[in-house]
PDB file of N, CA, C and O in Angstrom:
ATOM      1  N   UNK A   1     -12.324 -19.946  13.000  1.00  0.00           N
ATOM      2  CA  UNK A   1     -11.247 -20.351  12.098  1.00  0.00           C
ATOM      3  C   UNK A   1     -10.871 -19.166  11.205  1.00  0.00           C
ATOM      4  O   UNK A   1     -11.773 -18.511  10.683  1.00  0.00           O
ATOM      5  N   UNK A   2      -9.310 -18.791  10.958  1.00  0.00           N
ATOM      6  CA  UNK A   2      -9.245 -17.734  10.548  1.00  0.00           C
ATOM      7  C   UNK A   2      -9.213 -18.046   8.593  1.00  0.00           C
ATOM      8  O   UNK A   2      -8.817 -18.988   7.906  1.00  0.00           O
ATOM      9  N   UNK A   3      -9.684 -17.056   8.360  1.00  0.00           N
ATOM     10  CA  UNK A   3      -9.633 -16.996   6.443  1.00  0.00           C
ATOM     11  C   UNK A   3      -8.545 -17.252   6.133  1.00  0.00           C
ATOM     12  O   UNK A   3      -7.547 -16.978   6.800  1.00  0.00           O
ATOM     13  N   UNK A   4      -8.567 -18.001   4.728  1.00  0.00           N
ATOM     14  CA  UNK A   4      -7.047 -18.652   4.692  1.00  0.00           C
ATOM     15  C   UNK A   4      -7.028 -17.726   3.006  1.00  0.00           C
ATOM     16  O   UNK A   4      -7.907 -17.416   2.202  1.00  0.00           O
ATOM     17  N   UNK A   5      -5.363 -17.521   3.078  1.00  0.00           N
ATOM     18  CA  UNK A   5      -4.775 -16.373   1.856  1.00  0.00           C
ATOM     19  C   UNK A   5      -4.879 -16.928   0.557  1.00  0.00           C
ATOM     20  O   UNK A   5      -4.124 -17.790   0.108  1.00  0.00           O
ATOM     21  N   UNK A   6      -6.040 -16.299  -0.161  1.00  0.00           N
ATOM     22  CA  UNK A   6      -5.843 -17.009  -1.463  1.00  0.00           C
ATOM     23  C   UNK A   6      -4.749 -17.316  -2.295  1.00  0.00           C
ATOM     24  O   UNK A   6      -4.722 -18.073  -3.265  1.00  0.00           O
ATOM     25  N   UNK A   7      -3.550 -16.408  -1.633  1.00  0.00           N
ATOM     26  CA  UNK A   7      -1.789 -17.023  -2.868  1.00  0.00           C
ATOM     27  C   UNK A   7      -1.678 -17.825  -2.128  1.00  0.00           C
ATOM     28  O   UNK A   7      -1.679 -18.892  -2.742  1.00  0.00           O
ATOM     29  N   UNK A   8      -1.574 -17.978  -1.101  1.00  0.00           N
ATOM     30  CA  UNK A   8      -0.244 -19.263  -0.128  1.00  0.00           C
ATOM     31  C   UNK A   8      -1.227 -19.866   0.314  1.00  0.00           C
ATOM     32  O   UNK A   8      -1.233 -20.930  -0.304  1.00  0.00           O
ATOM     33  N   UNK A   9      -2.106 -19.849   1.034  1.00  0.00           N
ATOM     34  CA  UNK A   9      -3.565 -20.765   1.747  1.00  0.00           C
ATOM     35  C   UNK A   9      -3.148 -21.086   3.094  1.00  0.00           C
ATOM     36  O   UNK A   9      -3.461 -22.098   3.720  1.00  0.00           O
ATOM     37  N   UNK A  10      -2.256 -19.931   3.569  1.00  0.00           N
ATOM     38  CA  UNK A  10      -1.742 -19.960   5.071  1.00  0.00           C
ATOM     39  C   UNK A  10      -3.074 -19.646   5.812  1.00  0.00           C
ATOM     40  O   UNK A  10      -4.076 -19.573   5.101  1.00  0.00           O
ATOM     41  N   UNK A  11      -3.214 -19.446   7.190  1.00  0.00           N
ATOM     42  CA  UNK A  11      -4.251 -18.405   7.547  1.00  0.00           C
ATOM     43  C   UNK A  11      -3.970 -16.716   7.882  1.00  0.00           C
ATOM     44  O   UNK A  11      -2.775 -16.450   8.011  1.00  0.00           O
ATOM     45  N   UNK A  12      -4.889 -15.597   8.030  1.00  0.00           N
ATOM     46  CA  UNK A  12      -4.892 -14.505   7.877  1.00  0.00           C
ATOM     47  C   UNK A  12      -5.335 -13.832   8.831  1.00  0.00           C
ATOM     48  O   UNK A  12      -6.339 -14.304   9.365  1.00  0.00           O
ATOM     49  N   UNK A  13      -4.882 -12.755   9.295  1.00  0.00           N
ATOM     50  CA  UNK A  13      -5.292 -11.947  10.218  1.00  0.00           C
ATOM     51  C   UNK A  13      -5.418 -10.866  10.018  1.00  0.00           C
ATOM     52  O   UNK A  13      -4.615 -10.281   9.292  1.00  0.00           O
ATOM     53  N   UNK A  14      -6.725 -10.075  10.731  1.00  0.00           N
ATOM     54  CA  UNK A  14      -6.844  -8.571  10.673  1.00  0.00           C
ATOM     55  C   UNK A  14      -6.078  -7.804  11.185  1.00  0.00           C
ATOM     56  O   UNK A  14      -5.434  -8.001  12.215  1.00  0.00           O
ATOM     57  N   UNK A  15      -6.078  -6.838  10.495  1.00  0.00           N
ATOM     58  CA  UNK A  15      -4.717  -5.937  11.205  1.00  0.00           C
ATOM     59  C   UNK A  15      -5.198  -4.630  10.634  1.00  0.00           C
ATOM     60  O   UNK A  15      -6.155  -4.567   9.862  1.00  0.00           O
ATOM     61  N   UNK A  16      -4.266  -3.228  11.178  1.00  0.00           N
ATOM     62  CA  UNK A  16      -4.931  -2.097  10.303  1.00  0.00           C
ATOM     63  C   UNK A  16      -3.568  -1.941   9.925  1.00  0.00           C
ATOM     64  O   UNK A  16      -2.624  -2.207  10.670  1.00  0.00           O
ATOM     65  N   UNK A  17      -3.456  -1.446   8.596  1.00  0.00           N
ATOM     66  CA  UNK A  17      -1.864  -1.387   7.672  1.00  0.00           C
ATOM     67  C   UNK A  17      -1.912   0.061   6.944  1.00  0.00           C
ATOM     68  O   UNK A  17      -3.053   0.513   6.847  1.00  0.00           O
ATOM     69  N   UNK A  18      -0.953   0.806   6.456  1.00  0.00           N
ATOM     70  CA  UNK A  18      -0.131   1.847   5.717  1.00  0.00           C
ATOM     71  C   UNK A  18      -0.397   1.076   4.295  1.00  0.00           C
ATOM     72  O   UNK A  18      -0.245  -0.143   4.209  1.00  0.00           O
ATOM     73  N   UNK A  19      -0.792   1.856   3.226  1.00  0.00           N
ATOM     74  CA  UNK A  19      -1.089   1.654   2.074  1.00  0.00           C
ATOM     75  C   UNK A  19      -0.536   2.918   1.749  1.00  0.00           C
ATOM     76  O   UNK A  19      -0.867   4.017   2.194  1.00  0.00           O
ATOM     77  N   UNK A  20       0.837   2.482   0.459  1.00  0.00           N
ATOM     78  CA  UNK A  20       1.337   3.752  -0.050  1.00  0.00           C
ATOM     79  C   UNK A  20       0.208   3.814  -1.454  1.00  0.00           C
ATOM     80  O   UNK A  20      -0.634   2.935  -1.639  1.00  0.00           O
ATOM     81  N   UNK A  21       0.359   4.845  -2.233  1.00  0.00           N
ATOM     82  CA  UNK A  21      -0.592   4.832  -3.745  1.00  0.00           C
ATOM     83  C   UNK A  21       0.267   6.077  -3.908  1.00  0.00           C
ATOM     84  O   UNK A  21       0.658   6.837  -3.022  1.00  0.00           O
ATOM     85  N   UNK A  22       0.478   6.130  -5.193  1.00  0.00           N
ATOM     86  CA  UNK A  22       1.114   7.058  -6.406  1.00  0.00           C
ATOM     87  C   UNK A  22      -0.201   7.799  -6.927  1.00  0.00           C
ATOM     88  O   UNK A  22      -1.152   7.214  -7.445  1.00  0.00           O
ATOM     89  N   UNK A  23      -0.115   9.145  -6.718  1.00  0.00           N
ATOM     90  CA  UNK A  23      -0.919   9.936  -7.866  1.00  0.00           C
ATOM     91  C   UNK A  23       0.082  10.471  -8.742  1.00  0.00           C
ATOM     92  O   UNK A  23       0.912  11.223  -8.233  1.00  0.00           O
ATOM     93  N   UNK A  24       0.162  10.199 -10.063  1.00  0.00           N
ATOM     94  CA  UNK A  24       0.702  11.201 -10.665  1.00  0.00           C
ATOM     95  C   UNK A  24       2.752  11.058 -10.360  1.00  0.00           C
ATOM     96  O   UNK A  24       3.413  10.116 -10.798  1.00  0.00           O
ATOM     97  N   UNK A  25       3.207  11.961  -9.734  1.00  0.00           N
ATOM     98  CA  UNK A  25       4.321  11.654  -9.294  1.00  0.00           C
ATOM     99  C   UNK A  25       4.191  12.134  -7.719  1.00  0.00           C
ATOM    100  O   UNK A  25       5.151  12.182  -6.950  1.00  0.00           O
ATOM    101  N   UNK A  26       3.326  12.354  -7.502  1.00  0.00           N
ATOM    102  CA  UNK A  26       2.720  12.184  -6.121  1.00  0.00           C
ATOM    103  C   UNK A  26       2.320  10.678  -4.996  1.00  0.00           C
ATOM    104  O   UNK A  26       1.459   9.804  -5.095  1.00  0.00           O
ATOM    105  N   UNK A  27       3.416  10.935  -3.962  1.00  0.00           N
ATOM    106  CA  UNK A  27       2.943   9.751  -3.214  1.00  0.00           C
ATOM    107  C   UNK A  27       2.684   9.641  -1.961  1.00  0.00           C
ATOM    108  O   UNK A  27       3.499   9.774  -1.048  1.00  0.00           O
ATOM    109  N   UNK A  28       0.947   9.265  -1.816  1.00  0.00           N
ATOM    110  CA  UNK A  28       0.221   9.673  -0.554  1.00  0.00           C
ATOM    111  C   UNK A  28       0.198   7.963   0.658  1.00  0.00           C
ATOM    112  O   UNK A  28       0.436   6.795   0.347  1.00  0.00           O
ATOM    113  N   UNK A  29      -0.088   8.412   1.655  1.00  0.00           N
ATOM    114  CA  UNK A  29       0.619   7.091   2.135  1.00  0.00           C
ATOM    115  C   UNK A  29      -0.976   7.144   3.017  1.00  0.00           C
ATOM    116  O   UNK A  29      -1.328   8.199   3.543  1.00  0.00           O
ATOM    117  N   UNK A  30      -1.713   6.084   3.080  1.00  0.00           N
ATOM    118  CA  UNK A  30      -3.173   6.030   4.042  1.00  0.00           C
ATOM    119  C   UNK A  30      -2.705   4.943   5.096  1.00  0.00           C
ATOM    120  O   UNK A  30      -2.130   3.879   4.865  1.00  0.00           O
ATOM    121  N   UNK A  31      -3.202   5.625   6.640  1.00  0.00           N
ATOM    122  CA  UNK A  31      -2.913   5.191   7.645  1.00  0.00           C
ATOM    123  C   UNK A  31      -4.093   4.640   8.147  1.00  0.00           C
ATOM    124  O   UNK A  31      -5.042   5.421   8.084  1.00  0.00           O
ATOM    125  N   UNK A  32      -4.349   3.499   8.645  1.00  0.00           N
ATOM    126  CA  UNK A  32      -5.247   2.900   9.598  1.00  0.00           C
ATOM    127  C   UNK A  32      -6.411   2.508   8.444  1.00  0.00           C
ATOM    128  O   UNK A  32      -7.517   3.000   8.219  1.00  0.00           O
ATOM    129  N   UNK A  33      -5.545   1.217   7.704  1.00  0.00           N
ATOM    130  CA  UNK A  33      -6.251   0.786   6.761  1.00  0.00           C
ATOM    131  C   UNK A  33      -6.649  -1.019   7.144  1.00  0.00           C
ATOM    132  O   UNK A  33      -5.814  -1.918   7.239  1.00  0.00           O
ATOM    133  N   UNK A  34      -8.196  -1.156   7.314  1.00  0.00           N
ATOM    134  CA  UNK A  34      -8.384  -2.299   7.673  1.00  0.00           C
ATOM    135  C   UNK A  34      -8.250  -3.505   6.768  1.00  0.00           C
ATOM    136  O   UNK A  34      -8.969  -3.468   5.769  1.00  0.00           O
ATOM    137  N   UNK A  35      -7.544  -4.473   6.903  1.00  0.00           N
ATOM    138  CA  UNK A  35      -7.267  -5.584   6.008  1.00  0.00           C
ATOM    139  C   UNK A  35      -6.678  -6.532   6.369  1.00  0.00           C
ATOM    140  O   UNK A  35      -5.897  -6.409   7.313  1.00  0.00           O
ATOM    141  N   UNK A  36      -6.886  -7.969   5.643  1.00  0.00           N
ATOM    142  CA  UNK A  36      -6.248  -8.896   6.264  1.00  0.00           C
ATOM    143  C   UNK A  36      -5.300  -9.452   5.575  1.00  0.00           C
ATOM    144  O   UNK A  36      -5.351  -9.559   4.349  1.00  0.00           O
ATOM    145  N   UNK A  37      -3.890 -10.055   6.630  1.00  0.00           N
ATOM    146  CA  UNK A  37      -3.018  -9.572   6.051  1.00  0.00           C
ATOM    147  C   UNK A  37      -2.249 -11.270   6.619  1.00  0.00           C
ATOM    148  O   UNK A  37      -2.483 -11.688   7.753  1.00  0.00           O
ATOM    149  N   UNK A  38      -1.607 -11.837   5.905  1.00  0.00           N
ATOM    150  CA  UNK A  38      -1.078 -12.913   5.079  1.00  0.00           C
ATOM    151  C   UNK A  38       0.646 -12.855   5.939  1.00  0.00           C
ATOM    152  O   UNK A  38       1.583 -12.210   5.469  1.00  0.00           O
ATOM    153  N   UNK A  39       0.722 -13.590   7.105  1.00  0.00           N
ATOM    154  CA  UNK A  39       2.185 -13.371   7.670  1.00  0.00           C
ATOM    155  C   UNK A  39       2.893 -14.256   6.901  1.00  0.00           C
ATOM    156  O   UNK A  39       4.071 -14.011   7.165  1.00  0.00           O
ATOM    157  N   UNK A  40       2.853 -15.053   6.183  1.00  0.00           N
ATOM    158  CA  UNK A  40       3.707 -16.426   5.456  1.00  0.00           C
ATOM    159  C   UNK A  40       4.288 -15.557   4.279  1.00  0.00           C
ATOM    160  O   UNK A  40       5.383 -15.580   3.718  1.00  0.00           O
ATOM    161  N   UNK A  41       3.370 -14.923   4.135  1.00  0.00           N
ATOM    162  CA  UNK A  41       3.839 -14.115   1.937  1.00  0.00           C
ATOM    163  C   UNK A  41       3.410 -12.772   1.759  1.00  0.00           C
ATOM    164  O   UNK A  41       3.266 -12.300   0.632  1.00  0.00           O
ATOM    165  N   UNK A  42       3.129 -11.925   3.127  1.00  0.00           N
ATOM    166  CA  UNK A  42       2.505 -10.782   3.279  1.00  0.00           C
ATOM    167  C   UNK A  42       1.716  -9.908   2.406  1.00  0.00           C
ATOM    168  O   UNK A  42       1.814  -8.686   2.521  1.00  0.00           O
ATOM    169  N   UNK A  43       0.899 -10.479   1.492  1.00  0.00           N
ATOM    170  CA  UNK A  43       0.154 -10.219   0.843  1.00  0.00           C
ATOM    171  C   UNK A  43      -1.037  -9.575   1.914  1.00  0.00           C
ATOM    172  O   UNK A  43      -1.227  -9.858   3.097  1.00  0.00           O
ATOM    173  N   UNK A  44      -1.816  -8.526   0.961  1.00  0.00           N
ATOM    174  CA  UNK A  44      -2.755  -7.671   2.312  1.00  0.00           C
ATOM    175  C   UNK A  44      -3.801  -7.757   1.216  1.00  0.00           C
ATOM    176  O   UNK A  44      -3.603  -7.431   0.046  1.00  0.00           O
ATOM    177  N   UNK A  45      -5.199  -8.337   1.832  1.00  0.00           N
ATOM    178  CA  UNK A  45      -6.443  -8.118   1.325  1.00  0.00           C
ATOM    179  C   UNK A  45      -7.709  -7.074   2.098  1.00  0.00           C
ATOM    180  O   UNK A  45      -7.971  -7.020   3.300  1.00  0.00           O
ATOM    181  N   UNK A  46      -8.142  -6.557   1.340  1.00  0.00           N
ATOM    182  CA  UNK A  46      -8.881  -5.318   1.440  1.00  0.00           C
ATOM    183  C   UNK A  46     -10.434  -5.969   1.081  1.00  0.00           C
ATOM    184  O   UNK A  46     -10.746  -6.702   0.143  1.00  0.00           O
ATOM    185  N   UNK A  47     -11.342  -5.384   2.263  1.00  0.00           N
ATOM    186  CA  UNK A  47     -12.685  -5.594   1.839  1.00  0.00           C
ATOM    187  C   UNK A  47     -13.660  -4.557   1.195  1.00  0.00           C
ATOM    188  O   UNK A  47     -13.478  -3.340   1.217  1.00  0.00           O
ATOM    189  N   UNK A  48     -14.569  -5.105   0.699  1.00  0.00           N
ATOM    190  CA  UNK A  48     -14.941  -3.541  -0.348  1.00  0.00           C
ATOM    191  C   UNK A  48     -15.214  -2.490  -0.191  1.00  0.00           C
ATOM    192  O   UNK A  48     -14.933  -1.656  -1.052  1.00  0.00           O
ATOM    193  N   UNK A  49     -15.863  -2.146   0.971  1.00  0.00           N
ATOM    194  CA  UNK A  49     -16.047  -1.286   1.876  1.00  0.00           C
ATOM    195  C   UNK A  49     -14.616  -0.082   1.703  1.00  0.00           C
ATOM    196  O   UNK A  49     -14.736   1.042   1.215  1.00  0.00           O
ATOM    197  N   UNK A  50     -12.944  -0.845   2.392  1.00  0.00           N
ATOM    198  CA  UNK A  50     -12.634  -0.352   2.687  1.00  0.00           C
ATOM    199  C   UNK A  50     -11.527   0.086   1.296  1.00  0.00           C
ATOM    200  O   UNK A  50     -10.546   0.827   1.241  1.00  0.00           O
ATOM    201  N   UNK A  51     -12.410  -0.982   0.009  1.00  0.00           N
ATOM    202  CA  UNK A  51     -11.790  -0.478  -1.662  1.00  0.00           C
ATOM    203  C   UNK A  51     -12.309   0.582  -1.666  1.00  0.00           C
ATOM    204  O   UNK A  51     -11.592   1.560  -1.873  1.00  0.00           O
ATOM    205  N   UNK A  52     -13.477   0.730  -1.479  1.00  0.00           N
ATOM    206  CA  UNK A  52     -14.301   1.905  -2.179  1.00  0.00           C
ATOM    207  C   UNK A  52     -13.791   3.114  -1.396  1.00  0.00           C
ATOM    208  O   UNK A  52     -14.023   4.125  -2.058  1.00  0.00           O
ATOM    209  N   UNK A  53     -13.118   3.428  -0.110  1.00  0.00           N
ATOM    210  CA  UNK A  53     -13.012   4.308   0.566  1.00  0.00           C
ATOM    211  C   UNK A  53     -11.614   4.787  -0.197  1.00  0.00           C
ATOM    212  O   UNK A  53     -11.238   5.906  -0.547  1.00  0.00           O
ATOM    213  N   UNK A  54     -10.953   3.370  -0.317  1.00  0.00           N
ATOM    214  CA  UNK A  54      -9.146   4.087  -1.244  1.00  0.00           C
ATOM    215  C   UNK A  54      -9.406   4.874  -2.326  1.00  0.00           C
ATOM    216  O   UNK A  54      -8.725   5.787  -2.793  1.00  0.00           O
ATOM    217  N   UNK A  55     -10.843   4.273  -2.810  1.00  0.00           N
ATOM    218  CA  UNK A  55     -11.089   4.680  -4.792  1.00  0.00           C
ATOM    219  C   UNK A  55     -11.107   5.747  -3.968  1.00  0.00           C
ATOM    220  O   UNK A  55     -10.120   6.253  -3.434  1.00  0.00           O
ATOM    221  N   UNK A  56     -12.695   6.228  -3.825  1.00  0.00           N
ATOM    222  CA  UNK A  56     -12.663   7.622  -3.764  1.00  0.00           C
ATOM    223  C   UNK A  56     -11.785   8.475  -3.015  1.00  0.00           C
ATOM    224  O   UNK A  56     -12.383   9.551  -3.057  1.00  0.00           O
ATOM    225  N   UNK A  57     -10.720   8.660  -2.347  1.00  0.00           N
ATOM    226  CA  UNK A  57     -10.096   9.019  -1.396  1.00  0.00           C
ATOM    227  C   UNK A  57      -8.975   9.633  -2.521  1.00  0.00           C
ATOM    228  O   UNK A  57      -8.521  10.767  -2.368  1.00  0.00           O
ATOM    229  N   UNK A  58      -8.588   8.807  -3.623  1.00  0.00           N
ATOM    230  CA  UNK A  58      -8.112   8.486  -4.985  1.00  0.00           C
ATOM    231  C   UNK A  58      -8.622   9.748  -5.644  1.00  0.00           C
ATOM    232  O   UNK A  58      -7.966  10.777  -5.801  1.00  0.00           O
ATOM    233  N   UNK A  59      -9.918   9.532  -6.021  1.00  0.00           N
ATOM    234  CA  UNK A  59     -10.214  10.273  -6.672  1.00  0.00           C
ATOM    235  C   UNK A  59     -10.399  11.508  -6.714  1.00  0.00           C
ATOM    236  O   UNK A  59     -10.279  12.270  -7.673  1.00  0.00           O
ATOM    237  N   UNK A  60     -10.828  11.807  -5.190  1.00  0.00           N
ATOM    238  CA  UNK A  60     -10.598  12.874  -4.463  1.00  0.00           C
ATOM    239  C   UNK A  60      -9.090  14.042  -4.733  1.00  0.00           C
ATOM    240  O   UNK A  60      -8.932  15.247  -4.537  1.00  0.00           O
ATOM    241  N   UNK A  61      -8.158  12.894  -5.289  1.00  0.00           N
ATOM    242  CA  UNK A  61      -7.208  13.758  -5.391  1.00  0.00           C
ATOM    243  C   UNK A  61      -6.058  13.725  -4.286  1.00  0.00           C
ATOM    244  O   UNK A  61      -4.885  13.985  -4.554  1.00  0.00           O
ATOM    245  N   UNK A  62      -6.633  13.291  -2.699  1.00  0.00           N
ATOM    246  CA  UNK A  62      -6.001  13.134  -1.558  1.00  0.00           C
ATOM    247  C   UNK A  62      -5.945  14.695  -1.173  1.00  0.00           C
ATOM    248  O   UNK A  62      -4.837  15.183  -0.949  1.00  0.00           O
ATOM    249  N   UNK A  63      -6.998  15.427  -1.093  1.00  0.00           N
ATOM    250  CA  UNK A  63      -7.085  16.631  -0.676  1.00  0.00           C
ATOM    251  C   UNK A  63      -5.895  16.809   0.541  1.00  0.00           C
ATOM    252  O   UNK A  63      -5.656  15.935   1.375  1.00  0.00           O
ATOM    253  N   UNK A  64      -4.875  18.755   0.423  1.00  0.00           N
ATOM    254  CA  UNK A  64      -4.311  18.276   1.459  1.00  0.00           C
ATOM    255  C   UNK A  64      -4.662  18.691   2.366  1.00  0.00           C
ATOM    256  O   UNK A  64      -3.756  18.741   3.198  1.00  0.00           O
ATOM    257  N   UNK A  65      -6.068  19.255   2.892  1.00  0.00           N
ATOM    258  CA  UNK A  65      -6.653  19.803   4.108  1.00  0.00           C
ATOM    259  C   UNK A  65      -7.260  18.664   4.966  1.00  0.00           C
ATOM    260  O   UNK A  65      -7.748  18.804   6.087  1.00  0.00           O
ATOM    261  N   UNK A  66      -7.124  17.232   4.083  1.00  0.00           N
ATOM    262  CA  UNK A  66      -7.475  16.097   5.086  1.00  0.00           C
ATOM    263  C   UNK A  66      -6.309  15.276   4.976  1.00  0.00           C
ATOM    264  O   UNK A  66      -6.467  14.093   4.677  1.00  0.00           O
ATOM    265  N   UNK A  67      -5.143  15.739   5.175  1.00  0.00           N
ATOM    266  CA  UNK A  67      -3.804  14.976   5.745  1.00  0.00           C
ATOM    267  C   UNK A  67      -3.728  15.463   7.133  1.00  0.00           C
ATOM    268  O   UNK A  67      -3.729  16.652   7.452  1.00  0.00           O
ATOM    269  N   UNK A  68      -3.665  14.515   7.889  1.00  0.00           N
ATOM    270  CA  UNK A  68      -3.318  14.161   9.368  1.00  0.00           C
ATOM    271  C   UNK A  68      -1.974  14.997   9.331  1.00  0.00           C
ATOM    272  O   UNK A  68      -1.779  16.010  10.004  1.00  0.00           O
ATOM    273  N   UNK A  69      -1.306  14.572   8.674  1.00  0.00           N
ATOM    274  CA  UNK A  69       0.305  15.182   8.429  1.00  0.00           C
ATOM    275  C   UNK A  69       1.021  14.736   7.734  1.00  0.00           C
ATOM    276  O   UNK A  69       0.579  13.769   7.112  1.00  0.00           O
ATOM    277  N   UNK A  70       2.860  15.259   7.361  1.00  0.00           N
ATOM    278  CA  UNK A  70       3.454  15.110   6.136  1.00  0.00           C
ATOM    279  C   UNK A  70       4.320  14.424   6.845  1.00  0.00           C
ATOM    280  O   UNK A  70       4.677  14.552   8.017  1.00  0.00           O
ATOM    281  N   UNK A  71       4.759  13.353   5.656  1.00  0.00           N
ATOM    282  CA  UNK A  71       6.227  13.047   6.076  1.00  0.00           C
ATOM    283  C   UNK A  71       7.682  13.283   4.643  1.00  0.00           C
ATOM    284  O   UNK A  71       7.565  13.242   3.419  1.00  0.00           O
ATOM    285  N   UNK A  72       8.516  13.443   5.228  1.00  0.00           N
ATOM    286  CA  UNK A  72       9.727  13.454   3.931  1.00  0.00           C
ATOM    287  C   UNK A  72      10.120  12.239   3.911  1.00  0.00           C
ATOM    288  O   UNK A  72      10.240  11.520   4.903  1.00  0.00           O
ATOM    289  N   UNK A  73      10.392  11.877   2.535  1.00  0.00           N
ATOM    290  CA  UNK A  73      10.685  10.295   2.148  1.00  0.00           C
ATOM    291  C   UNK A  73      11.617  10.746   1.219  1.00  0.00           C
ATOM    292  O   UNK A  73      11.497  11.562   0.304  1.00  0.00           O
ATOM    293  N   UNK A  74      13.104   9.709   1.816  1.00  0.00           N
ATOM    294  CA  UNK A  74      14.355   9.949   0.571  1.00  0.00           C
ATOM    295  C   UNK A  74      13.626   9.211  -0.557  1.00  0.00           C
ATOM    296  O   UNK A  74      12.670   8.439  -0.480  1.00  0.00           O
ATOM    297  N   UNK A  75      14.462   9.731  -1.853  1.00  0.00           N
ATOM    298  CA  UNK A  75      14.356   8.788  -3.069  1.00  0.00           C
ATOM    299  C   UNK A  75      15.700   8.294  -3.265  1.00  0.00           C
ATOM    300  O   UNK A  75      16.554   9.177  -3.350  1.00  0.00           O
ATOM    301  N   UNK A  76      16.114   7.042  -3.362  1.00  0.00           N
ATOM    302  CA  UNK A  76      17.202   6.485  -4.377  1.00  0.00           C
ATOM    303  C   UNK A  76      16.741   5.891  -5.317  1.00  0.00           C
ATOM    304  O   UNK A  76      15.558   5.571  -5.439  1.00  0.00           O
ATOM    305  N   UNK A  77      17.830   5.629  -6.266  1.00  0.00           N
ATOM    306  CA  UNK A  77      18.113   5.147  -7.678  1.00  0.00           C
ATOM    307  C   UNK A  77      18.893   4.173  -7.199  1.00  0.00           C
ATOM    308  O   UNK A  77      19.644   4.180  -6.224  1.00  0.00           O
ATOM    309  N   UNK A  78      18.540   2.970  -8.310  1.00  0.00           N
ATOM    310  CA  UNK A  78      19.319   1.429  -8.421  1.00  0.00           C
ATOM    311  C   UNK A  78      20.600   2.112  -9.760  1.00  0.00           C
ATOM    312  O   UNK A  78      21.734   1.674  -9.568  1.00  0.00           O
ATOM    313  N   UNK A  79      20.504   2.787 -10.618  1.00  0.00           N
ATOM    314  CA  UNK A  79      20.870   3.479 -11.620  1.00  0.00           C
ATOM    315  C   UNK A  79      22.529   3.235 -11.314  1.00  0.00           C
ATOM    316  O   UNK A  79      23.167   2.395 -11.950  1.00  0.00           O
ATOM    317  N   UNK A  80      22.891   3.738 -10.686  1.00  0.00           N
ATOM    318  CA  UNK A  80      24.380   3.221 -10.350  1.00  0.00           C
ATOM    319  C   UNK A  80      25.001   1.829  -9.713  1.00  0.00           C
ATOM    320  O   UNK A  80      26.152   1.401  -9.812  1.00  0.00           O
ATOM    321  N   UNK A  81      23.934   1.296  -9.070  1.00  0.00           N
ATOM    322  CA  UNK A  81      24.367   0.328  -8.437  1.00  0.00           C
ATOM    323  C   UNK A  81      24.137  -1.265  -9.538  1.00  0.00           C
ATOM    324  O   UNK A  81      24.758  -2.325  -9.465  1.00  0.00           O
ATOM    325  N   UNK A  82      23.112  -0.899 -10.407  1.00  0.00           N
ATOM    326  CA  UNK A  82      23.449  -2.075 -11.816  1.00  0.00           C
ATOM    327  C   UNK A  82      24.541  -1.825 -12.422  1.00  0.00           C
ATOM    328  O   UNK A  82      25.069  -0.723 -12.574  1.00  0.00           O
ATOM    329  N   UNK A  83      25.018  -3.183 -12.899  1.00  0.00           N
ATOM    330  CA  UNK A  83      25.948  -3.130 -14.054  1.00  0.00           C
ATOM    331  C   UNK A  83      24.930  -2.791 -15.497  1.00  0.00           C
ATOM    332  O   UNK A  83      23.814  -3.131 -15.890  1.00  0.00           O
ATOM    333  N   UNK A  84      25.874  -2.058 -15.908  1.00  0.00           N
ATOM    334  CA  UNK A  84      25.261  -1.597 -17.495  1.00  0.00           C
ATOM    335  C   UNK A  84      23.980  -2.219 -18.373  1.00  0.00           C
ATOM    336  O   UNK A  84      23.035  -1.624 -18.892  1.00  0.00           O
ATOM    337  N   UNK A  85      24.366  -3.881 -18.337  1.00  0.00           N
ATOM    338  CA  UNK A  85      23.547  -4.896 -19.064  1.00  0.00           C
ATOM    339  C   UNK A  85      22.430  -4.739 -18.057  1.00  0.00           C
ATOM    340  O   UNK A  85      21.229  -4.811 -18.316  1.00  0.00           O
ATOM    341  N   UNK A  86      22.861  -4.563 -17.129  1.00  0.00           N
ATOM    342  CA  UNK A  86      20.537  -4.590 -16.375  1.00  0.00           C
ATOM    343  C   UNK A  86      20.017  -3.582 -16.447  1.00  0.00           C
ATOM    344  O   UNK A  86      18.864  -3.567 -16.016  1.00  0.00           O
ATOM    345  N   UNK A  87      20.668  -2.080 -17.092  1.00  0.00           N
ATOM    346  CA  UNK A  87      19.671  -1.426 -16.839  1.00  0.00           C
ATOM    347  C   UNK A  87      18.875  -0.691 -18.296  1.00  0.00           C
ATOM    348  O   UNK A  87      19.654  -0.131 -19.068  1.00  0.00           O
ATOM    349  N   UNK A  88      17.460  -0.684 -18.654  1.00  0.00           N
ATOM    350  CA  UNK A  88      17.356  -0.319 -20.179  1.00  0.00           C
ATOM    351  C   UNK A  88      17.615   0.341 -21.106  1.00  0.00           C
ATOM    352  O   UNK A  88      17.144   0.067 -22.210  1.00  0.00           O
TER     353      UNK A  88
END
């Protein structure tokens, strides 16, 4: 019987997933991350094992002599596309 998602209480499946994380204004993206992952509300849960590997991986800095490889990622801004009153 598969584990059911503690937000929605659908059931859950393992899968390996892309976890983006922000250092700084730095953003490192980890590939072939084991977790189970919530198809109703896609919420992704992580077991500790594979927390403790993000922390330190984190803390590490994301050295870049252990990147597999780079990718370029556009940035946009919502900045023009709000009207005045939504934006702070």
């Amino acid at each position: 019987m598969p584990e059911l998602c503690p937000r929605c209480d659908e059931p859950m499946r393992a899968d390996l997933v892309r976890s983006a994380i922000w250092l700084g204004d730095r953003l490192c993206i980890v590939e072939d991350v084991p977790a189970q992952v919530c198809d109703a509300c896609a919420e992704q849960f992580y077991d500790e094992p594979t927390t403790d590997a993000l922390r330190r991986l984190t803390e590490a800095g994301f050295p870049a002599s252990e990147a597999i490889r780079e990718v370029r990622v556009p940035v946009f801004s919502l900045r023009t596309r709000l009207s005045q009153d939504q934006t702070p």
